[in-house]
C-alpha positions in Angstrom: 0.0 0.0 0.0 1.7 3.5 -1.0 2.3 5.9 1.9 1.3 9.1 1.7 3.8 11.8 2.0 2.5 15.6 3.2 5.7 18.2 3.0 6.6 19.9 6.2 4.8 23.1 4.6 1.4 21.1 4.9 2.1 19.8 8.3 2.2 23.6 9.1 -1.2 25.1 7.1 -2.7 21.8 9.0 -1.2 22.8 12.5 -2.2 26.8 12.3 -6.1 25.8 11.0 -6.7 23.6 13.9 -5.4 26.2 16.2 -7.6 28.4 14.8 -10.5 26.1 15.0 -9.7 25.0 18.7 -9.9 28.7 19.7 -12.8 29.2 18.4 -14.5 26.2 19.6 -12.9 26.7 22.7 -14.6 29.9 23.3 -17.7 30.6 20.6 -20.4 29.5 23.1 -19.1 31.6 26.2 -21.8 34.1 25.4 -25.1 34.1 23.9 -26.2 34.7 20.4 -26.3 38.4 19.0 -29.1 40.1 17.9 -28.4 40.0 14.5 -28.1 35.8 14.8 -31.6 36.0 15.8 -32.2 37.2 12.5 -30.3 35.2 10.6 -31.5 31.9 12.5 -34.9 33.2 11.4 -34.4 33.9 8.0 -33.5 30.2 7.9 -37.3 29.2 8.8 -38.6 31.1 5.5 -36.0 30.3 2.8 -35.9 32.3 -0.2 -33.8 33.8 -2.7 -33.7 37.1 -1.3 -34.0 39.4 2.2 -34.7 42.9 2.7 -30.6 43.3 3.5 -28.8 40.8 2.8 -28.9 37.6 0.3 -30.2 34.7 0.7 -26.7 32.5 1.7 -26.7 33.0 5.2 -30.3 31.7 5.7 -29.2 28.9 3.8 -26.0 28.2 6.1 -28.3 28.6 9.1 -30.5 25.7 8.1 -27.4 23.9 7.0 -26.2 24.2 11.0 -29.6 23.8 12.4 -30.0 20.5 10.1 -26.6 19.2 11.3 -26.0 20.4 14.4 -29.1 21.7 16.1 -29.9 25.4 17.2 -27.1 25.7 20.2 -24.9 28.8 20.3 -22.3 26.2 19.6 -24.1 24.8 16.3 -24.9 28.1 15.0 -21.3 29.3 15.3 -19.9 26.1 13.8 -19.7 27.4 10.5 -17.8 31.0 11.0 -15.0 28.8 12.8 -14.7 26.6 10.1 -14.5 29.4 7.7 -11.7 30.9 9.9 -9.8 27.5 9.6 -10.2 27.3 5.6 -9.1 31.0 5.4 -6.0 29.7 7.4 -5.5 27.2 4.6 -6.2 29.5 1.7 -3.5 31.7 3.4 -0.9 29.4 4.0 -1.4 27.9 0.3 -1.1 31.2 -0.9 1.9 32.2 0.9 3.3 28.4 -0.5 2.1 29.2 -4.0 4.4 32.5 -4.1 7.6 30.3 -3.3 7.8 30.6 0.3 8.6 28.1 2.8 8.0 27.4 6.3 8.7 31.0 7.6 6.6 32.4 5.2 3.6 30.4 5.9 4.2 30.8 10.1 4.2 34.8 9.4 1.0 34.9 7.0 -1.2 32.2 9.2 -0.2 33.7 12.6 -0.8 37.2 11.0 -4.4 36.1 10.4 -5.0 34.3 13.8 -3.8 37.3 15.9 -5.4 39.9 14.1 -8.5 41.2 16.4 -11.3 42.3 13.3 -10.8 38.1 12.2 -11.0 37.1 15.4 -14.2 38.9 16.0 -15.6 38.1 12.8 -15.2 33.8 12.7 -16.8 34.0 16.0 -20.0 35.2 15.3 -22.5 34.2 12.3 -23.2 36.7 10.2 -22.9 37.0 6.3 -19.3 39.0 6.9 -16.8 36.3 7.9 -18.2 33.8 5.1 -17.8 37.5 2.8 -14.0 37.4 4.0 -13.6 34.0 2.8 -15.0 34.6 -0.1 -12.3 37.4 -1.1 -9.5 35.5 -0.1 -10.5 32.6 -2.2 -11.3 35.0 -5.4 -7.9 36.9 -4.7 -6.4 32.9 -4.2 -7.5 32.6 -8.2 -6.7 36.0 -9.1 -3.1 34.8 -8.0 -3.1 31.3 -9.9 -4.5 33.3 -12.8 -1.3 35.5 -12.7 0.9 32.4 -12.4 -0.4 30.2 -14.6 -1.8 32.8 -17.2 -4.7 30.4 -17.7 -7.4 32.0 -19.1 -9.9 29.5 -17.4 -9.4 30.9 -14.0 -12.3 33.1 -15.5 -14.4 30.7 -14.2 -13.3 29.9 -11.0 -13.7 33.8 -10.6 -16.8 33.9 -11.8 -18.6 31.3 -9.8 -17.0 32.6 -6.4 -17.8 36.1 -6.7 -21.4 35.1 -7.9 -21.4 33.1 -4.4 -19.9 35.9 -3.1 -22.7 38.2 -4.2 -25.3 35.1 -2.9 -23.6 36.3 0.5 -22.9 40.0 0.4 -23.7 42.3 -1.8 -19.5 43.9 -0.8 -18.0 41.5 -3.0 -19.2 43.9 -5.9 -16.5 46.3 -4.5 -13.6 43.8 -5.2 -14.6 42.5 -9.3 -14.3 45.9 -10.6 -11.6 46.9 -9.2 -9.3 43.7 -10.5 -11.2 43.9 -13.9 -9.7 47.5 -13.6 -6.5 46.5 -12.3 -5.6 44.1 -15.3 -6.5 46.9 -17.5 -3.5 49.1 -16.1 -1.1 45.9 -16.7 0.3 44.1 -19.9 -1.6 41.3 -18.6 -5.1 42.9 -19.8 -4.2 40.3 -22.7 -6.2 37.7 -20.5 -9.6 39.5 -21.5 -9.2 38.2 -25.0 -10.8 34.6 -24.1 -14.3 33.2 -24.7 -13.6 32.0 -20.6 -13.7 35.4 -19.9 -17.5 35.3 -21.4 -17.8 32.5 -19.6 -17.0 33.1 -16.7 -19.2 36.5 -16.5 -22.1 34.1 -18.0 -21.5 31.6 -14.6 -21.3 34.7 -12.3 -24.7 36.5 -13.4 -26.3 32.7 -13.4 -25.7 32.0 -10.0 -26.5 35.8 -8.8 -30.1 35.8 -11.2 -32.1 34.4 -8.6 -31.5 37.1 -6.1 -31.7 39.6 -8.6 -35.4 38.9 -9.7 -36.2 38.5 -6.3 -34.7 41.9 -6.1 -36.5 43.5 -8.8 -39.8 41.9 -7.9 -39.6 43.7 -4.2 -38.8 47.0 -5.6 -35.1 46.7 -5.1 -34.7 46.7 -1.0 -31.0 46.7 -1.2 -31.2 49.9 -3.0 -33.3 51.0 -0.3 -31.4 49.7 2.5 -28.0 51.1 1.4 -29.4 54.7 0.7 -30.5 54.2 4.6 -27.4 53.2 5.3 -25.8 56.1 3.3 -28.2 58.6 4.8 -28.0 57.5 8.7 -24.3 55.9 9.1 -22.3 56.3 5.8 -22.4 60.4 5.9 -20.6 60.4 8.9 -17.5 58.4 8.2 -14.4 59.8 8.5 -11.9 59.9 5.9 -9.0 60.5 8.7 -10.6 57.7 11.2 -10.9 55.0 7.4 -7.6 55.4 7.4 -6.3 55.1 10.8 -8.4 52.1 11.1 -6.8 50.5 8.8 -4.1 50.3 10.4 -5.4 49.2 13.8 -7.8 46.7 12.8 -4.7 44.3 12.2 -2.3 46.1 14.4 -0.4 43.1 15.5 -0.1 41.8 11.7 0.5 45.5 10.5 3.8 45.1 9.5 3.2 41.5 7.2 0.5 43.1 5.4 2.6 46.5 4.5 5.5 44.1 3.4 3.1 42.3 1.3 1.6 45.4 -0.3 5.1 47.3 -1.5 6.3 43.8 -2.5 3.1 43.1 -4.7 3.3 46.6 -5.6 7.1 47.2 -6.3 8.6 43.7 -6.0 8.2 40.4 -8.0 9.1 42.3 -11.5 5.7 43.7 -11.5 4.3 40.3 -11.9 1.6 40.4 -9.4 1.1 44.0 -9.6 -2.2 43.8 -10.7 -3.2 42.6 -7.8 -1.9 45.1 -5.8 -3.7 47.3 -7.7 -6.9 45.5 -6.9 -6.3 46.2 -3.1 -5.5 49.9 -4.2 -8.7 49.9 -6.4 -10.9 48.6 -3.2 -9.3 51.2 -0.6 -9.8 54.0 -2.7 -13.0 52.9 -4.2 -14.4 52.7 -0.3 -13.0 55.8 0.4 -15.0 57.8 -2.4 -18.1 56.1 -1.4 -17.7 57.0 2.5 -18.1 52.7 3.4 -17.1 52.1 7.0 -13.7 50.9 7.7 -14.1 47.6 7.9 -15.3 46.8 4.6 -12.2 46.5 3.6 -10.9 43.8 5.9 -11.3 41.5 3.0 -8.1 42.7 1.3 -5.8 42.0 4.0 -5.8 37.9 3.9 -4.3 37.6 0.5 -1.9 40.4 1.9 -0.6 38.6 4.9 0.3 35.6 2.6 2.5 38.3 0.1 4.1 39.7 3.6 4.8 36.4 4.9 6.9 35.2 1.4 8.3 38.8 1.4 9.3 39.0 4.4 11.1 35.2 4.4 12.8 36.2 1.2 14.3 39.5 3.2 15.7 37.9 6.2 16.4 34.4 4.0 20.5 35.4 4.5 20.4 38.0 6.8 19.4 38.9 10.8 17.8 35.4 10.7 16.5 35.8 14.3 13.7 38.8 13.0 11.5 36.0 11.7 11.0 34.4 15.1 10.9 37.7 16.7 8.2 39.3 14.8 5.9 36.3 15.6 6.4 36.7 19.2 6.1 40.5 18.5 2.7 39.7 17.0 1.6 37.9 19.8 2.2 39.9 22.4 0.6 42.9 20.8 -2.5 41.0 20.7 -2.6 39.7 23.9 -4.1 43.0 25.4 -6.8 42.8 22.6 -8.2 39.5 23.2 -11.0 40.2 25.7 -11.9 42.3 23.0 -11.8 40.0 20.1 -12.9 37.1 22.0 -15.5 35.9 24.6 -12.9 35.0 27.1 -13.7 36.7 30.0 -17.6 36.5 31.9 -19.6 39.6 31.8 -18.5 41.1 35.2 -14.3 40.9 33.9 -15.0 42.0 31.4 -16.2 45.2 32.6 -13.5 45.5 35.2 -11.3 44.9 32.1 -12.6 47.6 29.7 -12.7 50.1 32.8 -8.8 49.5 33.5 -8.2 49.4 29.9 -9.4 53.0 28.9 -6.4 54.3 30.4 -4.5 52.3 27.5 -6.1 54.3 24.6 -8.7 51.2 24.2 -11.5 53.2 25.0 -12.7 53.4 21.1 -13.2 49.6 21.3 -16.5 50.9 24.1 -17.8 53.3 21.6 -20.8 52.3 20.2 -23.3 53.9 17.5 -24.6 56.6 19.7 -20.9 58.2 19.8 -20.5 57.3 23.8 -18.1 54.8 25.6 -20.2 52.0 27.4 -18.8 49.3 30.4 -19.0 46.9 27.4 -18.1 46.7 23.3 -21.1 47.0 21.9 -21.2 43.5 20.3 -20.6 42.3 23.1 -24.4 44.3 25.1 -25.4 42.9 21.7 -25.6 38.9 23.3 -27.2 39.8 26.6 -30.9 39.9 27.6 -32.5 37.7 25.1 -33.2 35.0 26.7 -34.2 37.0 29.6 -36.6 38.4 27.1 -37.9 35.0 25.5 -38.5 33.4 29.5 -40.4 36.8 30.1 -42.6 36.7 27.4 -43.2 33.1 27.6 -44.4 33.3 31.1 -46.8 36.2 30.1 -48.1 33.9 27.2 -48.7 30.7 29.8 -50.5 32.7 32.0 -53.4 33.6 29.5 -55.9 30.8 29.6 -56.1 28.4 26.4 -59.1 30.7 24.8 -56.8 34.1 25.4 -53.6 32.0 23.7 -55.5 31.5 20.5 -56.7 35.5 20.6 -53.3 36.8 21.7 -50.5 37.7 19.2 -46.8 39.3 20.0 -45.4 42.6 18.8 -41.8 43.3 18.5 -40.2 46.9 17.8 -36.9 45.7 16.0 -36.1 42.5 14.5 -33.5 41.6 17.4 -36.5 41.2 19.7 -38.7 39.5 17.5 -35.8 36.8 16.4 -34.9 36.2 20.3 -38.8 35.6 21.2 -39.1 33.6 17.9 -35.5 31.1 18.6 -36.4 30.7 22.4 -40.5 30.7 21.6 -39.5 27.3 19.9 -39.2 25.6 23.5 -42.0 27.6 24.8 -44.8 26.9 22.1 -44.9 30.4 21.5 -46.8 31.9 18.2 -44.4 34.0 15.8 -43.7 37.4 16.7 -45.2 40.3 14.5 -42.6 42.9 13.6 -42.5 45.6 11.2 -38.7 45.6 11.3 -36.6 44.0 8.4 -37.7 40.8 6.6 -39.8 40.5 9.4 -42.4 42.6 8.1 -42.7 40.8 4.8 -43.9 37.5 7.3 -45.7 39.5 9.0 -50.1 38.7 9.2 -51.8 41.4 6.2 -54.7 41.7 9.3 -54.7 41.2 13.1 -57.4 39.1 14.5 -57.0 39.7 18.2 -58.5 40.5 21.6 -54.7 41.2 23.1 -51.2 41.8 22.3 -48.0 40.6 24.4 -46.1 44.4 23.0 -42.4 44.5 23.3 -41.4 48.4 23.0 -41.0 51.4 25.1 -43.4 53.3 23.1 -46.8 53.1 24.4 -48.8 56.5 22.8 -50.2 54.3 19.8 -51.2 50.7 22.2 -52.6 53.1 24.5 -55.2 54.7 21.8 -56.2 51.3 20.5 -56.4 49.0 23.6 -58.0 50.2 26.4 -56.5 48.2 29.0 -52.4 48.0 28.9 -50.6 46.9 31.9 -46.6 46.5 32.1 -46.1 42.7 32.8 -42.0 42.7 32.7 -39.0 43.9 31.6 -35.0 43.2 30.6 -33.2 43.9 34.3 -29.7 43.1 33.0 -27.6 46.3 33.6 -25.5 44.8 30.7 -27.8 44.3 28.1 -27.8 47.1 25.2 -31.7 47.0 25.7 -31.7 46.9 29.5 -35.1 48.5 30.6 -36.4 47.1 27.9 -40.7 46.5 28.8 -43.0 43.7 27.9 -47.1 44.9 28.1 -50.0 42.7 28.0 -52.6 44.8 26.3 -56.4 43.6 25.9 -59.3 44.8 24.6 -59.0 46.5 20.7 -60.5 49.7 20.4 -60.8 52.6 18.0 -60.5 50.6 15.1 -57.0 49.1 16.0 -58.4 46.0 13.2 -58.4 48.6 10.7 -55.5 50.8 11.6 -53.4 47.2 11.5 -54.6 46.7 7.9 -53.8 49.7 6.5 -50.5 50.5 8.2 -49.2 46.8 6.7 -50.1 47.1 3.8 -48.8 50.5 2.9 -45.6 49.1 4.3 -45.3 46.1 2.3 -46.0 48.1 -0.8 -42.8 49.3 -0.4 -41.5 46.0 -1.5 -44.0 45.4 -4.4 
């Protein structure tokens, strides 16, 4: 029977992914899910080939894990960890690929494992760690396309960024700008090939579903991103984009540098196109005001150009740097990793982040509404949901069996509708009515009910229609985002509240017709 052989450089990329994946399975359940899992987890119950902001991938990966694995913080994180290992692989091979060895691959994989933003993203399950991946792996072609000039690589590009675009809609920022790229290099050549068709054919194929789905709602993502650009985008920072960029992978700042000027300046301009690419996406974010982490994307493929350019350097000379800068790496990160990861419980953490202001990490505490919390905002993010779900649930049990059948549930924002909707599941809840994302496209065109469980601290409009609203509970976790949060049991419609339902839903969902 033939032995197999794996090189030493495998036995490495092997060695750094299950580290990875042993971190994060080490520590992925420590808290509970965030508010926008809840959503995603529900998504999965009403598969389709579109949402109202993101594409339809992620549902598909939460009924994947839910299939598999069940609904446990554990199951639903499974996926973003394994991600994080095959990025690990992709990087290593990549770094291999470009003719480096073993110091090559230990600075590029341990650049990617240290760095806070990707240790933050392969721990939770949201459509932007798989959108990471699916960078690296197009940039992972873009590099065999280089190498090889094989003109079929058009394919492989085509069907990952049409995957890509399945996932998140971002991936749209990195095509045109290597399309653009190759055009400023002797290599535009590579356009002349009926793959090139072919692969834009395979691309729009896989990305037509959404896209009808798209045009038959009235184009939400259009809608969504000019939200976005009116509420968030218009007050990004050029000055903080850029500074950002440079924290996000502070301990692997110097790799991905390296591998920039040496794609850039280095290799006889073979791979200069894509450096370009990476160019094209920073300054194409930058004109369009998108946050700072949008970009995170480009920096895999870079860690693996730093690690080969920085073996190459030190290959004869000061030998001792190579070891060094991975301890250097290590220890810078150190610090960070309460941050990055779940590590600590809820009450060290907050002794943590206090003591830690004093080191300049105070802008890890800001959240959206420009002040510094006791927590990351992420991290308020996974507290009070079940809280919330046992709350409700206990409201709902109390009513007899006559009031259960009359009684509906009404949640302000899709975070509380998707917690009482995944913990409603052991309860026997109904589904929660919410006029918040997708949720409002599930939710009922009329309400038939005598009495509403209402989850919001608004009350003016339940007050006008029900004539009897009492406050039956509330979040009490000082660390929740939504501490405070009340539950109210209201009864008795009035004022036409049958009619005012009606008419409000469906003027909303004619938005999306």
């Amino acid at each position: 029977m033939r032995k197999i052989q794996v090189s030493p450089e495998w036995m490495l990329i092997i060695c750094f992914a299950i580290f990875k994946l042993a971190i994060h399975f080490w520590t992925n359940a420590n808290y509970g899910l965030h508010r926008d899992e809840y959503l995603y987890l529900a998504l999965a119950d009403h598969l389709d080939f579109g949402y109202v902001s993101v594409p339809p991938s992620i549902a598909a990966f939460a009924k994947l894990a839910s299939i598999l694995f069940g609904d446990s913080v554990f199951a639903v994180r499974f996926f973003p960890a394994l991600i994080g290992a095959a990025s690990v692989v992709i990087i290593g091979l990549m770094a291999k690929n470009l003719g480096g060895g073993k110091w090559a691959i230990a600075l590029a994989c341990a650049a990617f494992i240290v760095s806070p933003s990707f240790l933050r993203s392969n721990t939770l399950f949201m459509p932007v760690s798989f959108d990471q991946f699916y960078w690296l792996l197009c940039a992972y072609f873009i590099l065999k396309f280089i190498q090889t000039q094989d003109p079929k690589f058009w394919i492989h590009l085509g069907l990952t960024a049409g995957l890509g675009f399945l996932n998140k809609y971002a991936i749209a920022f990195l095509i045109p700008a290597f399309i653009f790229a190759l055009l400023l290099t002797p290599q535009r050549k590579l356009f002349l090939s009926k793959y090139f068709v072919l692969g834009v054919l395979f691309g729009v194929l896989i990305t037509l579903p959404n896209l009808v789905w798209q045009f038959n709602h009235n184009w939400p993502v259009v809608t969504h991103m000019a939200e976005l650009q009116r509420t968030q985008l218009v007050n990004v920072s050029i000055a903080n984009f850029i500074v950002m960029q440079f924290l996000m992978n502070l301990p692997g700042v110097f790799v991905w540098l390296a591998g920039f000027a040496f794609l850039l300046f280095f290799a006889d301009g073979k791979y200069r196109a894509l450096g370009y690419t990476f160019l094209g996406v920073f300054l194409l974010l930058i004109l369009l005001r998108g946050k700072h982490y949008y970009t995170l994307g480009i920096y895999t493929p870079l860690f693996a150009a730093g690690g080969y350019a920085i073996e190459q350097y030190f290959a004869n000379r000061l030998r001792f740097v190579k070891p060094a800068l991975i301890a250097l790496m290590i220890v810078i990160s150190l610090p960070v990793v309460p941050y990055s990861l779940p590590v600590l419980s809820y009450d060290e953490m907050v002794v943590y982040a206090e003591k830690s202001k004093s080191f300049g990490l105070d802008g890890a505490l800001r959240w959206e509404d420009g002040r510094v919390h006791s927590l990351p905002q992420d991290y308020a993010d996974m507290i009070g949901w079940e809280e919330l779900g046992e709350k409700v649930a206990a409201v709902y049990q109390n009513l007899s069996a006559t009031e259960k059948v009359q009684c509906a549930i009404y949640a302000d924002n899709y975070g509380q509708a998707g917690a009482v909707k995944y913990f409603g599941k052991k309860y026997g809840l109904p589904e929660p009515i919410c006029f918040n994302e997708t949720f409002l496209l599930w939710a009922p065109d009329s309400a038939n009910t005598n009495m509403v469980i209402y989850i919001n601290d608004e009350t003016d409009n339940v007050k006008h229609f029900f004539s009897e609203v009492k406050q039956v509970g509330e979040i009490s976790n000082p660390y929740a985002r939504e501490n405070g949060l009340p539950i109210y049991l209201c009864r008795n419609p009035q004022n036409g509240f049958a009619d005012f339902y009606r008419e409000m839903v469906a003027e909303l969902k004619n938005n999306y017709r």
